[in-house]
Structure formats: C-alpha cells, structure tokens
LUMROTI-963944 format. One record per residue (C-alpha): y, z, x; residue in one letter; residue number from 1. Coordinates in Angstrom, 1 decimal, decimal comma. Layout:
# LUMROTI-963944
       yy       zz       xx   residuo   num
        Y        Z        X         A   NUM
...
This chain:
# LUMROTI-963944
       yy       zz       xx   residuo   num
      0,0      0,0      0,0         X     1
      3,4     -1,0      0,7         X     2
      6,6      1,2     -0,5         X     3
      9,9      0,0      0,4         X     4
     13,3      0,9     -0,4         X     5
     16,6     -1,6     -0,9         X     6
     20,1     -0,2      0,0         X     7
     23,7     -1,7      1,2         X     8
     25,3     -0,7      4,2         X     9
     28,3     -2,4      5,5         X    10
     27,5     -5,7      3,4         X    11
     24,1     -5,5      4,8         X    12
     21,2     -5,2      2,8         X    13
     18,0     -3,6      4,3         X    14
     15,0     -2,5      3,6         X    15
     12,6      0,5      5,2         X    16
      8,9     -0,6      5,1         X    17
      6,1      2,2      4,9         X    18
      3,4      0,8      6,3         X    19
      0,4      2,8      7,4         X    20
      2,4      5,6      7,7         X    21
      5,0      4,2     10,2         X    22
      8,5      3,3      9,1         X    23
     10,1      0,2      9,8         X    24
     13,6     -1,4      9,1         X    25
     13,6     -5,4      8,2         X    26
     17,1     -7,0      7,5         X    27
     17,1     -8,6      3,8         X    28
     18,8    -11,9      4,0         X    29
     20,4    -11,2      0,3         X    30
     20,9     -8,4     -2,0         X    31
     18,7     -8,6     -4,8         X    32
     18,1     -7,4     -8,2         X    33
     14,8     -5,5     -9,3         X    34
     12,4     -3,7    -11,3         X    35
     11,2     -0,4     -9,9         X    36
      8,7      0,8    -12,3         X    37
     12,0      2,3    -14,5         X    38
     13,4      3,6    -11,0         X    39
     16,3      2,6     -8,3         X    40
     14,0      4,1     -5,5         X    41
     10,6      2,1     -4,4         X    42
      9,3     -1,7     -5,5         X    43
      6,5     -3,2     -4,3         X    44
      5,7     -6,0     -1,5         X    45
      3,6     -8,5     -2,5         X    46
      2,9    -12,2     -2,3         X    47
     -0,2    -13,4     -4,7         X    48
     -1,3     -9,7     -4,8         X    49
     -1,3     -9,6     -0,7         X    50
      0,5     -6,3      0,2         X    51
      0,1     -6,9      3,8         X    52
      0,9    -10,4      4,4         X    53
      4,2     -9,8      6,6         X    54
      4,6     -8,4      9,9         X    55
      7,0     -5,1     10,5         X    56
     10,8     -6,4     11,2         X    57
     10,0     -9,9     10,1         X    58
     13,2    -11,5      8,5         X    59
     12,7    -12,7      4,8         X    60
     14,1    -13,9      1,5         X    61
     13,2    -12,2     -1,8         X    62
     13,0    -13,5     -5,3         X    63
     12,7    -11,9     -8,8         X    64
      9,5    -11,9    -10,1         X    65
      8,9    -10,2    -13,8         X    66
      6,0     -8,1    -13,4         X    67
      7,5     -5,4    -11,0         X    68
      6,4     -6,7     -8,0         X    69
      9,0     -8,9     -5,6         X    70
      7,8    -11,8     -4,4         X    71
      8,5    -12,4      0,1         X    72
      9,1    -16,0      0,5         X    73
      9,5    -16,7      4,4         X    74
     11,4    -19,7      3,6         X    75
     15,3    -20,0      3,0         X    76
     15,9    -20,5     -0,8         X    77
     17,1    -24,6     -1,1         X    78
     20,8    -24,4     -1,5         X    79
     22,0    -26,8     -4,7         X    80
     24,8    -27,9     -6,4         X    81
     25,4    -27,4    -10,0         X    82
     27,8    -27,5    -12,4         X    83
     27,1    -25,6    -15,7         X    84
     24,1    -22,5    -17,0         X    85
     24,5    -23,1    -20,0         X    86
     22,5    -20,6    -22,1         X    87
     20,9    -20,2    -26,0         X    88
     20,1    -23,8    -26,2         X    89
     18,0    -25,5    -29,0         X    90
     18,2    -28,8    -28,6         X    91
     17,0    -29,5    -24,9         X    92
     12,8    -28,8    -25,3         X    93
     11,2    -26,4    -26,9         X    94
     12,3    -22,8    -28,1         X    95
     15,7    -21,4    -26,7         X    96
     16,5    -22,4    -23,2         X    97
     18,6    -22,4    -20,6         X    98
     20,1    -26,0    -19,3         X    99
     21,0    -25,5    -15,3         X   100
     23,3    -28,9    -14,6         X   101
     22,6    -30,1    -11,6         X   102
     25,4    -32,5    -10,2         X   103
     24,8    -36,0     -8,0         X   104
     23,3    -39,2    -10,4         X   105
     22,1    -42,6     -9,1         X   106
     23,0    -44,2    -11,9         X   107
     26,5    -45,3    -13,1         X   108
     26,4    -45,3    -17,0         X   109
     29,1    -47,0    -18,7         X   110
     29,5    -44,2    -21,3         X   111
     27,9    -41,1    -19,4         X   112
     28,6    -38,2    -21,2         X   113
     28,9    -36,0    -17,9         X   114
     31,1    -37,7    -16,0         X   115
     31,8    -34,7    -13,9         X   116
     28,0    -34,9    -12,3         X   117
     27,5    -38,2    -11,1         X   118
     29,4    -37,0     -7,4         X   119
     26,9    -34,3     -5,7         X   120
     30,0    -32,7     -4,1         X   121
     32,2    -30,4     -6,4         X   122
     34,9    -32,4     -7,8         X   123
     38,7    -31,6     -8,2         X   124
     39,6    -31,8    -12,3         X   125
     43,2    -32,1    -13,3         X   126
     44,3    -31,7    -16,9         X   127
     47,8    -33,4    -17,1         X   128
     48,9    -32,0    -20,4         X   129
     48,2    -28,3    -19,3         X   130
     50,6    -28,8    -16,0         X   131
     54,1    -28,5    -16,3         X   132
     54,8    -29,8    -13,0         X   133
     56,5    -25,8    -12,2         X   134
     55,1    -27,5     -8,4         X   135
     53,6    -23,7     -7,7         X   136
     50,2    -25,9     -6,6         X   137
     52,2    -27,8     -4,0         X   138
     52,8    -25,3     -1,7         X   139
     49,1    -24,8     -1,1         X   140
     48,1    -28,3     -1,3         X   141
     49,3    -31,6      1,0         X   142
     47,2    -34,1     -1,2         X   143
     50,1    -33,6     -4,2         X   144
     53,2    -34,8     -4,9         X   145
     55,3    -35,0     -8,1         X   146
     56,4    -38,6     -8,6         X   147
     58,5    -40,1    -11,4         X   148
     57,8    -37,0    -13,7         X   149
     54,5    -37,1    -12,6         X   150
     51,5    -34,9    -10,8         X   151
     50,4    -37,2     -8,1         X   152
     47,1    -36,3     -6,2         X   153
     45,7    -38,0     -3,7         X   154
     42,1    -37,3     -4,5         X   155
     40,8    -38,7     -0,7         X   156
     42,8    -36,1      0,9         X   157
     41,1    -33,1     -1,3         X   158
     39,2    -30,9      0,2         X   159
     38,3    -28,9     -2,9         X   160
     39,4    -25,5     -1,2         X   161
     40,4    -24,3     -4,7         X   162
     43,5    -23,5     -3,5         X   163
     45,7    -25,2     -6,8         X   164
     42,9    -23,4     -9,0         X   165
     44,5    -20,1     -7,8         X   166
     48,0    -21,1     -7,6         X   167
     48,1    -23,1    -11,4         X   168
     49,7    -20,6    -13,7         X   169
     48,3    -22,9    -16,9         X   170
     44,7    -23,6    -16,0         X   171
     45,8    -27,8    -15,3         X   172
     42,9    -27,6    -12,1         X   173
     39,1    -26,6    -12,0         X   174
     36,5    -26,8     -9,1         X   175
     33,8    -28,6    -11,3         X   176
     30,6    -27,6     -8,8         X   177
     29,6    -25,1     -6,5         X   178
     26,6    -24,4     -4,1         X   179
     24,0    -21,6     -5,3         X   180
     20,6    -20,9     -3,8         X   181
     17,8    -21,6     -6,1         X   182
     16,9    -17,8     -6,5         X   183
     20,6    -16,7     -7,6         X   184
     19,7    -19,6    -10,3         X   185
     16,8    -18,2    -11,4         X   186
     17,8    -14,6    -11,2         X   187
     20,5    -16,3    -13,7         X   188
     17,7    -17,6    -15,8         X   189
     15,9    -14,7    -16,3         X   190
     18,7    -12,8    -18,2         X   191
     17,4    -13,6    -21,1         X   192
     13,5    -13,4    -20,5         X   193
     13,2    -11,8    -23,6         X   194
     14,6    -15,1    -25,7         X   195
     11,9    -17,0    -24,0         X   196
      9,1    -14,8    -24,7         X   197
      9,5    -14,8    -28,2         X   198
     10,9    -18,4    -29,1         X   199
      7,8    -20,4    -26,3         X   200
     11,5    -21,2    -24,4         X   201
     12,1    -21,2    -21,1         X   202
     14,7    -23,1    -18,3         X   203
     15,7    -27,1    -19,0         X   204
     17,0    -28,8    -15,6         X   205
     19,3    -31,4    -16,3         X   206
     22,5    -33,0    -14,8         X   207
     23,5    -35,2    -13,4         X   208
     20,1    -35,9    -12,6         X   209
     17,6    -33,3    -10,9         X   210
     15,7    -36,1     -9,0         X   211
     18,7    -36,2     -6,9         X   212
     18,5    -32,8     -5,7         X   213
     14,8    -32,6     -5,2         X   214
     13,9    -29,6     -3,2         X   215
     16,2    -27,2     -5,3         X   216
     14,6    -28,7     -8,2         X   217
     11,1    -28,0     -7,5         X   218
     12,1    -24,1     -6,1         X   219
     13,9    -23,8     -9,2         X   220
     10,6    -24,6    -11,4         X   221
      8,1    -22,9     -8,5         X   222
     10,2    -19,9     -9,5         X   223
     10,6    -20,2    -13,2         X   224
      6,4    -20,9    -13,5         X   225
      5,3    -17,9    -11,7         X   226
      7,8    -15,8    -14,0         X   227
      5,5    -17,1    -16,9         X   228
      8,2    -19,3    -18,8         X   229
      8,1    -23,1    -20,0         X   230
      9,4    -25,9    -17,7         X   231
     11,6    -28,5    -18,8         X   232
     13,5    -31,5    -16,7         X   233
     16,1    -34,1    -18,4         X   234
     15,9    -37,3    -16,0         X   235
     16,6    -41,0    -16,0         X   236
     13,6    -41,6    -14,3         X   237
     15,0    -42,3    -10,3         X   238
     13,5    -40,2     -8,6         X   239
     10,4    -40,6     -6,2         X   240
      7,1    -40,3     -7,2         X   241
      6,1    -37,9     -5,1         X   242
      8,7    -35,6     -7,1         X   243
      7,3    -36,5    -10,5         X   244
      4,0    -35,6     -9,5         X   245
      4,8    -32,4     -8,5         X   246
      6,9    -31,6    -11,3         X   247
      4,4    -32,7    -13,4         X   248
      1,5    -30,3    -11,0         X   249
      3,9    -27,3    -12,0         X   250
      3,4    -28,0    -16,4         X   251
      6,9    -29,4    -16,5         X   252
      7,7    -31,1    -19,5         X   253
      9,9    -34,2    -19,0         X   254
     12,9    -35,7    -21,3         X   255
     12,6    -39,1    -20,1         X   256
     15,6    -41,2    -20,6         X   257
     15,0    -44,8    -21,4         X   258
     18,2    -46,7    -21,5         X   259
     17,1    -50,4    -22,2         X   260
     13,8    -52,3    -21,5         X   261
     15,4    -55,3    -20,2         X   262
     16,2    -55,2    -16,4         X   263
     19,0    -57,3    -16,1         X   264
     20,9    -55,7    -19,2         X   265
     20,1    -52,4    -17,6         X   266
     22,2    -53,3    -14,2         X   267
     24,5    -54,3    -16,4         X   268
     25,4    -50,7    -18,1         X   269
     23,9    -48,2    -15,6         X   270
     24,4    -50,2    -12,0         X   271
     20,5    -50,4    -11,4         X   272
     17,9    -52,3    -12,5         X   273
     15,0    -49,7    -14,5         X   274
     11,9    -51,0    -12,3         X   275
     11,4    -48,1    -10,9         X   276
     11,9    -46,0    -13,7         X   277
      9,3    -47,8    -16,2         X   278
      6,8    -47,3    -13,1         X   279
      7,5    -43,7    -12,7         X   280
      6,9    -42,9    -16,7         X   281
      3,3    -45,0    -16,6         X   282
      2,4    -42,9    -13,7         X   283
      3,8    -39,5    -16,2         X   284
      1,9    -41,1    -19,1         X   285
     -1,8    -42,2    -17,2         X   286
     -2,1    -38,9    -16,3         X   287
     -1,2    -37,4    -19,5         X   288
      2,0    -35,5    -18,6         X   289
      4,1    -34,1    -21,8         X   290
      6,8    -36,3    -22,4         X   291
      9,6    -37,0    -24,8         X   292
     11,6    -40,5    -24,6         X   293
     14,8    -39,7    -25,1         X   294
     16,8    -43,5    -26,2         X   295
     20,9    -43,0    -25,4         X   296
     21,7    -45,2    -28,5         X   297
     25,1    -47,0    -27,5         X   298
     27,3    -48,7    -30,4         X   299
     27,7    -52,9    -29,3         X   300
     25,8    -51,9    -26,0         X   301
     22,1    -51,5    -25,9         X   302
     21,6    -51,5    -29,6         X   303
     21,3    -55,4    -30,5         X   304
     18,2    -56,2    -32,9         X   305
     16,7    -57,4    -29,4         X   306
     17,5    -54,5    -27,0         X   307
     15,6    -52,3    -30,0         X   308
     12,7    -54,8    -30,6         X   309
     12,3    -54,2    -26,6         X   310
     12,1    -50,3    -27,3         X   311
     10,0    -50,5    -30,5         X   312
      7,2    -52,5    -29,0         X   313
      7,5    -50,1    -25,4         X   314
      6,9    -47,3    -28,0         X   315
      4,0    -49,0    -29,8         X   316
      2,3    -50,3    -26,8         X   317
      2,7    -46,8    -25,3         X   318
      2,2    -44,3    -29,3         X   319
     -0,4    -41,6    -27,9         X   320
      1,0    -41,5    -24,5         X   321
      4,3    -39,5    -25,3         X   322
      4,8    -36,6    -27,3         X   323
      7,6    -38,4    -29,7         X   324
     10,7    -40,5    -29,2         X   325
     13,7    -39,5    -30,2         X   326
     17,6    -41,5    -30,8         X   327
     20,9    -40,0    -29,1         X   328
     23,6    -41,5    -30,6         X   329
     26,6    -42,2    -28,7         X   330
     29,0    -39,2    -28,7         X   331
     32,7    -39,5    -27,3         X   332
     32,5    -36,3    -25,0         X   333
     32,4    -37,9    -21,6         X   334
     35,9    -40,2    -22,9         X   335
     37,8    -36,4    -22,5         X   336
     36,5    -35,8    -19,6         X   337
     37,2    -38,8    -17,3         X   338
     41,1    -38,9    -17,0         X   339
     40,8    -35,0    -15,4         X   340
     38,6    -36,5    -13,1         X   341
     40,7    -39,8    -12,3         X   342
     38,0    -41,8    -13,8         X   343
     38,8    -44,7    -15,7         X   344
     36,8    -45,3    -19,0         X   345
     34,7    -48,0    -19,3         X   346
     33,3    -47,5    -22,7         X   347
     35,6    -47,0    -25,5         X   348
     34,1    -46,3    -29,1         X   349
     33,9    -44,2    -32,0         X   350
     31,4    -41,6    -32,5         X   351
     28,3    -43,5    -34,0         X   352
     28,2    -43,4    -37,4         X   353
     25,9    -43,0    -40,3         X   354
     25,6    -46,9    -40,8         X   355
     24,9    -47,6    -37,4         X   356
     22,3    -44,8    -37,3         X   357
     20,9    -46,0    -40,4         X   358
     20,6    -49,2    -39,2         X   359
     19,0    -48,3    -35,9         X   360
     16,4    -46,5    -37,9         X   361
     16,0    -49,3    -40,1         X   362
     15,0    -51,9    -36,8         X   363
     12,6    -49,5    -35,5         X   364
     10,5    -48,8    -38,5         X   365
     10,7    -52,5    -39,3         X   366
      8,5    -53,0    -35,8         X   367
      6,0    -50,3    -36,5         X   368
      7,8    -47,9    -34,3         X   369
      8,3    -44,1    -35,3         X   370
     11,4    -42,4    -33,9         X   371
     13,7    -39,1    -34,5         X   372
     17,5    -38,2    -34,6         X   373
     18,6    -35,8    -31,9         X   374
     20,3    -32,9    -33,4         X   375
C-alpha cells in the first residue's frame, strides 16, 4: 500500500510517498483536485490497480479518476487549444453532455457557423459597436490606430497578449482561444458527473474540428472512458485514419458531417475535395462504429434536387451502417460573428425556413431515404 499526501508550498505542489515504511518527497507537476475517501488527508496511488508501479522521487503528472483512486501518468498531458466548454447540452449525442470546442479546421466552409475556430491560434475579436474609440486600448497596443472615426487594427501585427482585453472599458475585444492541458479539460468535464450518470451522457468534442488537434483529442477521450462516461466526437471527416481507428477503439460515437457527395461541388463550398472523407466513414461503417450523419443543409447551396438525390442514395446504399441521419438547416449565427473577426461573409441568407425544410424532406422521402430535423 501506498499513502500519500498533496500540499502547496510556495506555488509548489508535492507529494510525500509512504512506501514500505520510508518516506519520500516527489514534485507534482500540477496541483490537482481529488477524492480522499470523504477526507483532505491521504489518496491512493495507482495505475490499473498497480500500487507500486513508480519509483521514489520520480517526476509525474496526475489525472482525476472517479473512483478515489488517482491515476500517475508518466507522460505530459497534450497541451490544446480550445475555444468554448460548453455544458448541459442536449442536442450533441446522447443524454446531457458537455461540448469541448476545439479550435483549428481544414476546411473552409462558405457559411461555417464557428468562424472563430477555423485558426488553431487564439484569435483577436473586435466588436465595433461596443467601442467608443475613448483610444484607452492604444496605449497598450502598436497594431491600432483610430482612422477617419474609425478603430483600425492591423490584425498581422497582433500578438494576442490580451492587452486591449484588459484595457477596453466596454468589452469591444475578446481573446477567442486559449491553451489548456487535456486533464484541466477533463477535470472540467467531470463537474457534472452526476448529469451523466443519470441521463447515459457524457463529453461531445467538437470545433473546429478535433481531427486537427489529434493527440489532445485522443487524451481527452482516454480520460473521459476510464471515468466510465460516453464518448462523442463532431467531425467533418479530415482526419487520418489512424485517428479514426483509435477513436473508434475507445467506443466513441462519431457525428459525421457530410456536406455534399459530389467532389467538385464540395471544393467549391468547403475548399477540399470530400475523398478522403467518404473513405474514412466506409472504414467507420465496415467495422460497425456508431455513427450519425449529420447533413449541414445550406439554402441555394448544396440543396438542389441533385445534391440531395446524391445524399438520398449515399444513405440508402449505406441504411444499416449508421445509426440515423439527420438535417441541420442553415442558421445565420456564424454571419455575427465574422465582422469581429475581420472575416468577410461569403454566404448571406435567411434562416432556413419551413418551406425549404419541407421541401428537403419531401426529396429525401421521395428517394427511399429516411432522415431527421436537428433540434
């Protein structure tokens, strides 16, 4: 048996090790939160039910497991970069959730809704109607002028030190993205344990796109499996197959984005062609992964009676080898966002409406296919 105690001194976390009745002091890389049987005083060591498994002194990294035992991981946890935890959701697989946003994308859709992760870097966001050009900012910041009544940033010069975030007396600026460490994440996550244990939910990564940030992905859900809750990963199908297959080795269920079946069309409106992503979601479906095809449904864009007859005959070729499909009509959130991020806006249309949902559902049913309406 292993007893240990965790305690801060000078910003220094350590812990004293009992081992066969000898005492020995290991620095903690991180402080760390914990169960302790109900007490502040003693946890226990283990890895996979090994008590014994690291040497006296050895430096190590600890994550939160749920059982009251802390897991020793001699790696470093994978640093990210992420955008939004966003918590209680319903929407985003099954039970209540929580969606981590992971920032960086491959693809370049004409009316992406999260504008604000296609860079993997933070990104500066600059609400013109909140600033009042009071010039408070420009004092801590080179990369800004005002010019003819007007907040001028020179976004190349920005080194996102957050300085203007501080300075703005009316909120105009925000540091979209920050690093974290896959455990802080998780630790996160866990919060609210008890919503996934009695709703089958669990933790939704989604983005940007999570294939873009693979190692922190895979921690992330390495973490989130041994804690006993459900998997869930939104992508638009880039990554590598070596990550689907281990996501898919973890119980991960996938949202799988499919944009448009026909390749050219689909360089048009995303800036890549979808090879790669068709042959990554035959490899999810022959070996029987759980899947649900999410269809971005985009007003005059991809929803022509041919771009849907493409879809409804991918479904029925495919009915058995997916868990259902379901429509996501075009919503005009992402339009908002873009000017703060000195985006231009490529798409400009109404929210879809009832008629053109109908419609939609009308084509699909007329080929055999069966789909849902995302809520």
């Amino acid at each position: 048996m292993v007893l240990t105690t965790v305690f801060l001194i000078a910003g220094i976390t350590f812990g004293i090790i009992l081992r066969n009745n000898k005492i020995n002091v290991l620095n903690i890389e991180e402080s760390v939160e914990y169960y302790v049987n109900g007490e502040n005083k003693f946890l226990r060591f283990g890895v996979e039910g090994d008590d014994n498994l690291f040497e006296p002194n050895e430096k190590i990294n600890v994550g939160l497991c749920t059982k009251n035992i802390i897991i020793l991981r001699k790696q470093v946890s994978t640093i990210g970069t992420i955008f939004n935890i966003q918590k209680f959701c319903i929407h985003d697989g099954d039970g209540i959730r929580t969606c981590v946003f992971l920032k960086g994308c491959p693809l370049n859709c004409i009316w992406c809704h999260n504008p604000e992760g296609l860079e993997k870097a933070p990104t500066l966001s600059f609400d013109s109607q909140k600033c009042s050009l009071c010039g408070s900012c420009l004092a801590v910041c080179s990369s800004r002028t005002i010019e003819n009544g007007a907040m001028k940033i020179e976004r190349g010069n920005c080194t996102k030190c957050g300085r203007c975030v501080e300075e703005c007396l009316n909120a105009a600026n925000e540091i979209i993205g920050k690093e974290i460490t896959a455990d802080e994440v998780f630790r996160e996550v866990m919060k609210d344990e008890m919503f996934y244990e009695t709703s089958g939910g669990g933790i939704t990564v989604t983005g940007g796109e999570p294939s873009y940030q693979p190692d922190f992905t895979l921690e992330l859900l390495a973490l989130s499996k041994n804690a006993g809750i459900t998997l869930a990963i939104e992508t638009c199908g880039t990554g590598s197959r070596e990550f689907y297959e281990k996501c898919a080795d973890l119980g991960a269920t996938f949202l799988y984005d499919i944009k448009c079946i026909d390749p050219v069309r689909h360089k048009e409106l995303t800036g890549a062609d979808n090879s790669r992503i068709l042959k990554n979601l035959k490899y999810l479906m022959d070996r029987k992964a759980d899947i649900i095809l999410r269809l971005p449904m985009i007003p005059d864009c991809n929803d022509t009676d041919e771009d849907i007859a493409l879809l409804a005959d991918f479904l029925c070729e495919n009915k058995g080898r997916y868990r259902y499909a379901e429509l996501m009509p075009y919503h005009t959130l992402g339009t908002n966002k873009a000017p703060k991020l000195s985006k231009s806006v490529a798409y400009v249309h109404e929210n879809a409406s009832e008629k053109e949902i109908s419609r939609w559902i009308s084509l699909f049913d007329s080929h055999g296919a069966d789909v849902k309406i995302s809520k």
